[in-house]
LOGURO-46890 format. One record per residue: x, y, z of N, C-alpha, C in turn; residue number from 1. Coordinates in steps of 0.1 Angstrom, whole numbers, always signed. Each point is the difference from the previous one (the first is absolute). Layout:
BEGIN
[site [X; Y; Z]; [X; Y; Z]; [X; Y; Z]; NUM]
...
This chain:
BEGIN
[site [+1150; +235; +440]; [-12; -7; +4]; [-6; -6; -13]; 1]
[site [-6; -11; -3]; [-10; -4; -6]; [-8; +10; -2]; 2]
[site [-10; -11; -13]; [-17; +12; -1]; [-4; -2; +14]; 3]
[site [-2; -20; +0]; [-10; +1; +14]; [+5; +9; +14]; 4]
[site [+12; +1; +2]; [+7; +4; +12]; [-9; +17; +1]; 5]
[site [+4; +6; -13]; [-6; +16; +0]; [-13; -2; +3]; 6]
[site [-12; -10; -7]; [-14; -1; -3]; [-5; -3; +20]; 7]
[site [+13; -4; +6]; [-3; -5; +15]; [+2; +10; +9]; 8]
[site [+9; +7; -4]; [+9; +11; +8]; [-14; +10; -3]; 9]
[site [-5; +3; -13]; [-13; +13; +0]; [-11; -3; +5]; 10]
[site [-5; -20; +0]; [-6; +0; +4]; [-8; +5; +22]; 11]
[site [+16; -7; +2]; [+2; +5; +15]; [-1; +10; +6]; 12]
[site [+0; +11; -10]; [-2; +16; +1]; [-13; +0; +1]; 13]
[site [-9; -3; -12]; [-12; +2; -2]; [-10; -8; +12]; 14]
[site [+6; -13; +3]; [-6; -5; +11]; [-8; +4; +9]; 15]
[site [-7; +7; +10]; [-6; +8; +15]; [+1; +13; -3]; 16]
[site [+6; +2; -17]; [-7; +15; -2]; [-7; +7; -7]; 17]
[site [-7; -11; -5]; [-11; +4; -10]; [-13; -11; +5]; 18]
[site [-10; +6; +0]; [-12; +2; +6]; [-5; -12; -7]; 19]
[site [-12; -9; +0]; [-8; -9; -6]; [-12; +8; -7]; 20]
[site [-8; +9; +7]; [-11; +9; -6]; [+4; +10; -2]; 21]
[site [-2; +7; -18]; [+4; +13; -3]; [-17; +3; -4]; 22]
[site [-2; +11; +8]; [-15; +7; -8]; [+7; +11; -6]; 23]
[site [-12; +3; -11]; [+3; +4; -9]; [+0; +19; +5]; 24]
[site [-13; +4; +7]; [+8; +11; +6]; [+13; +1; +2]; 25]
[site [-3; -1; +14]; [+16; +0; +8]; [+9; -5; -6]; 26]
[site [+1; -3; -9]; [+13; +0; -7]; [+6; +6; -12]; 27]
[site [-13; +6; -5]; [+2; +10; -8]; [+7; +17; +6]; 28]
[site [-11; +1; +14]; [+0; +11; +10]; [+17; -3; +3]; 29]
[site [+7; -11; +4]; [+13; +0; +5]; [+14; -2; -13]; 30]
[site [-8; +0; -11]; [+11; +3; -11]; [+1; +17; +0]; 31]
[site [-9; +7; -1]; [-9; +14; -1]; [+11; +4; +12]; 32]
[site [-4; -2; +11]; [+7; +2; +13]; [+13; +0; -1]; 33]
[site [+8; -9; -5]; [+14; -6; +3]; [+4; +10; -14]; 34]
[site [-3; +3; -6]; [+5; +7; -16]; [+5; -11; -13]; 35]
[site [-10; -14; +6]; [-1; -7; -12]; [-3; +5; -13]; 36]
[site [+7; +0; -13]; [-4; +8; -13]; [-13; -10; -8]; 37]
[site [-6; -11; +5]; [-4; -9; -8]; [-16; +6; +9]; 38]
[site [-3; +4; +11]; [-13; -2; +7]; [-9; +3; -11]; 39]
[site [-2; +7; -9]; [-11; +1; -14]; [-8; -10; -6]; 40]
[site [+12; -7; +1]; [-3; -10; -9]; [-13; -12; -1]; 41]
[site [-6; -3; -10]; [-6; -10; +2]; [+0; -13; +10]; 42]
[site [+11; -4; -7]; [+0; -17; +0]; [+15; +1; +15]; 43]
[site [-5; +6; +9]; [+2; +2; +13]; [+10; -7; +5]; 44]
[site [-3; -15; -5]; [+7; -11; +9]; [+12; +0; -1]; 45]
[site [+5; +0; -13]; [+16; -8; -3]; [+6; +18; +3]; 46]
[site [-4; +11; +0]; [+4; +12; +3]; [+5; -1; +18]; 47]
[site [-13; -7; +7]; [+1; +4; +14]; [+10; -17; +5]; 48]
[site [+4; -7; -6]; [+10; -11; -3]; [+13; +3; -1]; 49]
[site [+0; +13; -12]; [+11; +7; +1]; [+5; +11; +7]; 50]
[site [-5; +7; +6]; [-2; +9; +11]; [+8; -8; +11]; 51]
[site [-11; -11; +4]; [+5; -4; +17]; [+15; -9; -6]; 52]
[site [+7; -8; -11]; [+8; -1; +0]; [+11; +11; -1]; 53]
[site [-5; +6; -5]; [+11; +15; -2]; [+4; +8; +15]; 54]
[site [-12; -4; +7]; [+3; +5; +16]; [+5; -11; +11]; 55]
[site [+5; -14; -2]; [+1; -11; +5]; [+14; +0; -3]; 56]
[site [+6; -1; -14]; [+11; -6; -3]; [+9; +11; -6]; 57]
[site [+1; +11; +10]; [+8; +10; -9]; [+15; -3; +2]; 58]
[site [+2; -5; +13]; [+12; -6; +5]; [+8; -11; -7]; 59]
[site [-11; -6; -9]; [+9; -16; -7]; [+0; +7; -14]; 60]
[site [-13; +6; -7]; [+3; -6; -10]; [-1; +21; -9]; 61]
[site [+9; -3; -9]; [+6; +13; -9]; [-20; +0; -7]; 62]
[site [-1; +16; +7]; [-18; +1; -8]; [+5; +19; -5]; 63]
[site [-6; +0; -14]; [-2; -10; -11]; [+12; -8; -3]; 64]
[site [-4; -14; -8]; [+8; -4; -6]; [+6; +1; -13]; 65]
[site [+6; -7; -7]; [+9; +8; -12]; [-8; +1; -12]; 66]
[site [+3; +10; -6]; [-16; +2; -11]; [+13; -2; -16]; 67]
[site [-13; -6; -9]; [+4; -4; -14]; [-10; +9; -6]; 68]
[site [+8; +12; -11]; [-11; +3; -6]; [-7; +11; +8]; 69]
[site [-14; +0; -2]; [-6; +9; +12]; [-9; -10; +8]; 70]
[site [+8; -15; +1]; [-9; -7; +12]; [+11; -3; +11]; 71]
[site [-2; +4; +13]; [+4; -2; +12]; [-7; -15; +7]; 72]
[site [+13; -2; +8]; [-4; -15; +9]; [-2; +6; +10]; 73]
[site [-9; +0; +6]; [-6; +1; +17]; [+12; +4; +10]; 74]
[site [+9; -15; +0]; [+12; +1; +10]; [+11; -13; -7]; 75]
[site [+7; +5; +8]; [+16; -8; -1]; [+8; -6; +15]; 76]
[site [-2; -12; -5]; [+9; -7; +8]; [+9; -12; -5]; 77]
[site [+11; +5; -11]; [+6; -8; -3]; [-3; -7; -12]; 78]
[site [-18; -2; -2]; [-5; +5; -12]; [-11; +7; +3]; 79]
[site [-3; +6; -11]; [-13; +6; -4]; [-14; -9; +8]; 80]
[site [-9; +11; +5]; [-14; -6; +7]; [-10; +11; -1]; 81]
[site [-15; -8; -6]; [-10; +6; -1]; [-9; -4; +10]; 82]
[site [-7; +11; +3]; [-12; -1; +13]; [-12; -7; -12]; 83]
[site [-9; -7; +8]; [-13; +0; -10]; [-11; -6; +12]; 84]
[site [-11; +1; -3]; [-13; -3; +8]; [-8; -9; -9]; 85]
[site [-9; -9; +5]; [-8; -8; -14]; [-13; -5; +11]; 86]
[site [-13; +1; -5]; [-10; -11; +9]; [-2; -8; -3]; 87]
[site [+0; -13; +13]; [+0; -11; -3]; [-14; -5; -7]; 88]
[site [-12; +4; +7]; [-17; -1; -6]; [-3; +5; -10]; 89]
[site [+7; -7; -12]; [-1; +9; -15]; [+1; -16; -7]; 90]
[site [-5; -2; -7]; [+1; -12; -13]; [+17; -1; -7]; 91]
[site [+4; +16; +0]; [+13; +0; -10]; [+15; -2; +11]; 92]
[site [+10; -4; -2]; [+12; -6; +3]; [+8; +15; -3]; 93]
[site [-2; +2; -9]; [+7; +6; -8]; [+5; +14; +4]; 94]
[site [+13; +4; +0]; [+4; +9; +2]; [+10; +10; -5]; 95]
[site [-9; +14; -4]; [+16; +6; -7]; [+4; +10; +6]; 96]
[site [+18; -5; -5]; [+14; +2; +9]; [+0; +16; -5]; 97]
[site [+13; +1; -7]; [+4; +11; -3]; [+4; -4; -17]; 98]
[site [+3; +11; -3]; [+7; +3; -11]; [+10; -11; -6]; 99]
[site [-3; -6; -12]; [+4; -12; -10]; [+17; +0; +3]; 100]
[site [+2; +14; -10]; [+15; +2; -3]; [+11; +5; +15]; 101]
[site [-9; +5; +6]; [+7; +1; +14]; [+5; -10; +4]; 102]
[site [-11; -6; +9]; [-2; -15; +0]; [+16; -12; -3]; 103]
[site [-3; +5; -11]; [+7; -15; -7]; [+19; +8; -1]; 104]
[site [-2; +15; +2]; [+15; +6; +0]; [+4; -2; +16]; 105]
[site [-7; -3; +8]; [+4; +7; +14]; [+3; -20; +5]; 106]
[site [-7; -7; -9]; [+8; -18; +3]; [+11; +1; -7]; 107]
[site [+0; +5; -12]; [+16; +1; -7]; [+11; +5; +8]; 108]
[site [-6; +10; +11]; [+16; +8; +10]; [+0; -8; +9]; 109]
[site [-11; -7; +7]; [-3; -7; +14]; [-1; -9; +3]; 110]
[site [-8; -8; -12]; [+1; -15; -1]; [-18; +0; +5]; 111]
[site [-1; +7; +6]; [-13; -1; +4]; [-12; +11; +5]; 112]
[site [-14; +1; +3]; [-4; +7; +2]; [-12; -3; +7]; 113]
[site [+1; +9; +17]; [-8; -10; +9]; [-15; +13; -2]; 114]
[site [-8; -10; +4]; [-15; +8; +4]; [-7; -9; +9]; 115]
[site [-2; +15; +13]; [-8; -1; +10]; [-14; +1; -3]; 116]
[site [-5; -14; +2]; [-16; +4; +0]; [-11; -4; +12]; 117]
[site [-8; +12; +1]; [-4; -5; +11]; [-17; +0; -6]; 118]
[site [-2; -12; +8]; [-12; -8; -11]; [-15; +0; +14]; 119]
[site [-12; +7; -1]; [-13; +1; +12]; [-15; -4; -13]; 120]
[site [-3; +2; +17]; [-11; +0; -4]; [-10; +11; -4]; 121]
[site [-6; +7; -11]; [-7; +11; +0]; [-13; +3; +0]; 122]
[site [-5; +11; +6]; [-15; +2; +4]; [-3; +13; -13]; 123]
[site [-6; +0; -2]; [-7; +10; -14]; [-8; +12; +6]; 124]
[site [-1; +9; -10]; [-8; +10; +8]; [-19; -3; -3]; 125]
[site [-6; +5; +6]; [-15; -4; +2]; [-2; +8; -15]; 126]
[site [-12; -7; -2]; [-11; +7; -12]; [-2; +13; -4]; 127]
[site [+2; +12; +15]; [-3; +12; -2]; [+17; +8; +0]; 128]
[site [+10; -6; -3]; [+15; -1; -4]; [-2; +15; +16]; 129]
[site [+1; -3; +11]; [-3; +12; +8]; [+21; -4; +2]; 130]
[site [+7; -10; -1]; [+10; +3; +2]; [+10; +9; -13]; 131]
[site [-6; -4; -15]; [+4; +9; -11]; [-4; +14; +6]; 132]
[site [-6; +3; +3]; [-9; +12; +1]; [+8; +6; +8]; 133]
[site [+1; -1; +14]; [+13; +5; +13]; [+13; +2; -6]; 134]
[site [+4; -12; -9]; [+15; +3; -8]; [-2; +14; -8]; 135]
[site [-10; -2; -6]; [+2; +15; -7]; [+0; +12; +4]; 136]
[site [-6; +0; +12]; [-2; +13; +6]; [+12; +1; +10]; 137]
[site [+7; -12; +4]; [+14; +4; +5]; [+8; +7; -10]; 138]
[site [+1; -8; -11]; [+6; +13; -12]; [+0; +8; -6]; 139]
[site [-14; +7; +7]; [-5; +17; -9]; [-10; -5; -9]; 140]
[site [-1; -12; -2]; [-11; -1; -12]; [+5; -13; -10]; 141]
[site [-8; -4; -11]; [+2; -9; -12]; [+12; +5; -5]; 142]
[site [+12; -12; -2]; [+14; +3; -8]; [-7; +3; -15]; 143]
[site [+13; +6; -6]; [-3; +2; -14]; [-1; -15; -6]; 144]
[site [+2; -8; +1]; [-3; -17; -4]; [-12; -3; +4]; 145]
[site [-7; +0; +9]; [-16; -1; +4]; [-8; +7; -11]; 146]
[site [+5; +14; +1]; [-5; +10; -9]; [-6; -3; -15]; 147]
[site [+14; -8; -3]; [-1; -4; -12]; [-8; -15; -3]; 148]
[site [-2; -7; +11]; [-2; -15; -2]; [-20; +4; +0]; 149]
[site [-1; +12; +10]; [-14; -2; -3]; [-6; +9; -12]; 150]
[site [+8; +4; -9]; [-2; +8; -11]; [+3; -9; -10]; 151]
[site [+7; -13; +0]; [-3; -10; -9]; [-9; -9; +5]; 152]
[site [-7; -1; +13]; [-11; -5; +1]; [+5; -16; +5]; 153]
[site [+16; +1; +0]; [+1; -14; +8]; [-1; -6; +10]; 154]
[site [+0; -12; +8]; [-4; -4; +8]; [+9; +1; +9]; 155]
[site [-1; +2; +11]; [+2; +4; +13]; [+4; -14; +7]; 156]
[site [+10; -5; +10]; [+5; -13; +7]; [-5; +6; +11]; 157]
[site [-5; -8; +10]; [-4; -5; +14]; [+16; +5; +8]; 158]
[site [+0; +9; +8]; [+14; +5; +4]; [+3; -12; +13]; 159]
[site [+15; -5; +1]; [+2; -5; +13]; [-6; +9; +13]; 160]
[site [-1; -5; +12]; [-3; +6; +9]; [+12; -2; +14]; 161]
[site [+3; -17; -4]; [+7; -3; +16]; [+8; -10; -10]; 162]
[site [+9; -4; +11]; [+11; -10; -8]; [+4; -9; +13]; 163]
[site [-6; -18; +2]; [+7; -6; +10]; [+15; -6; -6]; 164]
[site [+7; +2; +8]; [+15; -5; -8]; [-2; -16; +8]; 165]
[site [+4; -7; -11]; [+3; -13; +2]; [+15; -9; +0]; 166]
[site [+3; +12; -9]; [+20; -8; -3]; [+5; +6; -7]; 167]
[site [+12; +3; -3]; [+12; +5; -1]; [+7; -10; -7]; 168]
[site [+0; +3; -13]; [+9; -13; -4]; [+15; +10; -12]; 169]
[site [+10; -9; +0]; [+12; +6; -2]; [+4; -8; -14]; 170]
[site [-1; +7; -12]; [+4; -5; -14]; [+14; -3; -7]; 171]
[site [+3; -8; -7]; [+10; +6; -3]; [-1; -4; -13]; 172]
[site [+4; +13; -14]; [-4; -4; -17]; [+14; +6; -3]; 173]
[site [-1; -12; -6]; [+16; -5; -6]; [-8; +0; -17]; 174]
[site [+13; -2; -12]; [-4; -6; -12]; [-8; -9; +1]; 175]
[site [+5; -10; +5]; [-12; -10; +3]; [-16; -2; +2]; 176]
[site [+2; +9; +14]; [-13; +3; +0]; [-7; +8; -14]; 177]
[site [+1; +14; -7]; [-4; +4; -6]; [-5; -7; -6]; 178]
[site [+7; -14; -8]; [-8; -8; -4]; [-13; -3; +1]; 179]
[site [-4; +0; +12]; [-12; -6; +4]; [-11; +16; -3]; 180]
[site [+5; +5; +1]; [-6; +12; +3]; [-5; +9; -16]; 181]
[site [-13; -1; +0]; [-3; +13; -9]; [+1; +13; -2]; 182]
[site [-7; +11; -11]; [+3; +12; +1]; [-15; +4; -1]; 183]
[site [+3; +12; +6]; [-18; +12; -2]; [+9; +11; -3]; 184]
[site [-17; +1; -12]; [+2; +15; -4]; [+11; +1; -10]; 185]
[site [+3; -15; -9]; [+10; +4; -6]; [-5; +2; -16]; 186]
[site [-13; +0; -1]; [-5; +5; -14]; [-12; +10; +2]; 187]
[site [+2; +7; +14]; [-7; +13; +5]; [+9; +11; -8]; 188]
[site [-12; +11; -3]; [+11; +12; -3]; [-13; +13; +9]; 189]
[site [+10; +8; -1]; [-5; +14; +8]; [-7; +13; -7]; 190]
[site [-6; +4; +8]; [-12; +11; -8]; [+9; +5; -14]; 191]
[site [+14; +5; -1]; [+4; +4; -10]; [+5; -12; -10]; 192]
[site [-5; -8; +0]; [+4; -13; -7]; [+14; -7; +1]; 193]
[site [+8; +5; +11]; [+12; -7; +3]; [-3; -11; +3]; 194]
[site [+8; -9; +4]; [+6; -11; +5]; [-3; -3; +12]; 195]
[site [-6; -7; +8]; [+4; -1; +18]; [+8; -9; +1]; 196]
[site [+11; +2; +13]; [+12; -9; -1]; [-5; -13; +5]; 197]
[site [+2; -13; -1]; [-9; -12; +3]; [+9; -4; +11]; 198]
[site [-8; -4; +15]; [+3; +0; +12]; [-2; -17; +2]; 199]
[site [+6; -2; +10]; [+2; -17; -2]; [-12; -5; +10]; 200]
[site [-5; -11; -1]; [-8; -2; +5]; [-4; -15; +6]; 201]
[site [+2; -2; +14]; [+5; -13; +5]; [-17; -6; +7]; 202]
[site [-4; -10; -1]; [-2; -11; +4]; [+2; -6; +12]; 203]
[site [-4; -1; +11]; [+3; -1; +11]; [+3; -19; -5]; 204]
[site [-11; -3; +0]; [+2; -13; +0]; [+10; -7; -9]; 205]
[site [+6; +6; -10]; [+10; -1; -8]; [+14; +1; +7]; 206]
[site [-2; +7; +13]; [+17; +5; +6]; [+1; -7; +14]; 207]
[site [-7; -13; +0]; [+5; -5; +15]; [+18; -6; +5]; 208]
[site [+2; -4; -8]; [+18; -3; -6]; [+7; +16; +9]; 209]
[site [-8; +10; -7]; [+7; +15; +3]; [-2; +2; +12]; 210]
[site [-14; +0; +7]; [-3; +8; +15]; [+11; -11; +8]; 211]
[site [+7; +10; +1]; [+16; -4; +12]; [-3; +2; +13]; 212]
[site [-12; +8; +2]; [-3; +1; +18]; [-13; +6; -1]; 213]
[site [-2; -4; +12]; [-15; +9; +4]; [-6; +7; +13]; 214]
[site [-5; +6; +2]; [-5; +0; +18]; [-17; +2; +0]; 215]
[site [-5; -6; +8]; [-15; -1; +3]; [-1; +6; +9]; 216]
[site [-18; +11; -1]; [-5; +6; +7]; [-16; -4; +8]; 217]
């Protein structure tokens, strides 16, 4: 098959079975439920993205996919494919993928490297953060990262609450692409002064050439 043939074949899977409104409860509650390992998490979306793809497509595509290093690809179909979530009501385009050197080794075996992104609209939590608040007490309390963010006295983000899905678009980053594409985090280093590995970081508007398919919600 082609990229596009695979990016058509997953998309037709994903088609009537994934929902247009994810609230941010109930979809935390059905990661939690289902023995999703991600329901803790913050940044909810691209977790409960990967969730319902990991329960949609166990039949097409090899989950996890082949790992370089200690970074793993989502799934496998022929090539390597990452789940990702992004909102559309945001100023920034910009989105980061995975891992630089992965990345650019897993086009060296494959030729290419697809990412599913499914792109909504997002609703924020209110003033009195009463949706931060419920997440925490679903988890016993403040993570040890909270712990520490309000002991350095930093600022706190407005938590998602709900996510309307709008489209599903299907990538495909080749060398070429990369081109277009920057890096984050690649002159970041970590509390013990290491290195952070620099993650590629694409431009939506930069990759129309690449989105090979799409499906609307």
């Amino acid at each position: 098959m082609t990229f596009r043939q695979r990016a058509e074949q997953i998309g037709a899977n994903l088609q009537g079975a994934i929902v247009k409104h994810w609230d941010g409860r109930q979809s935390i509650l059905e990661m939690q439920r289902e023995g999703g390992r991600n329901w803790r998490q913050m940044e909810w979306i691209g977790f409960y993205f990967q969730f319902l793809c990991e329960s949609v497509l166990p039949d097409l595509l090899q989950m996890p996919g082949p790992k370089y290093g200690n970074v793993t690809f989502d799934g496998f179909l022929e090539t390597p494919w990452d789940f990702k979530a992004h909102a559309m009501n945001t100023s920034s385009h910009q989105i980061i993928v995975n891992d630089s050197e992965a990345t650019a080794a897993a086009i060296g075996q494959y030729g290419a490297v697809g990412l599913i992104l499914a792109l909504g609209k997002v609703e924020y939590n209110d003033e009195a953060r009463s949706f931060q608040a419920w997440h925490s007490n679903l988890k016993g309390g403040k993570s040890k990262y909270e712990l520490e963010r309000i002991k350095r006295g930093a600022w706190s983000r407005l938590r998602k609450v709900s996510f309307d899905l709008q489209q599903i678009s299907f990538i495909r980053l080749t060398d070429q692409a990369l081109v277009k594409c920057g890096s984050f985090q690649a002159d970041f280093r970590n509390a013990d002064g290491s290195a952070r590995r620099p993650k590629v970081l694409i431009d939506l508007e930069e990759l129309e050439e690449e989105t090979v398919h799409f499906l609307e919600f």
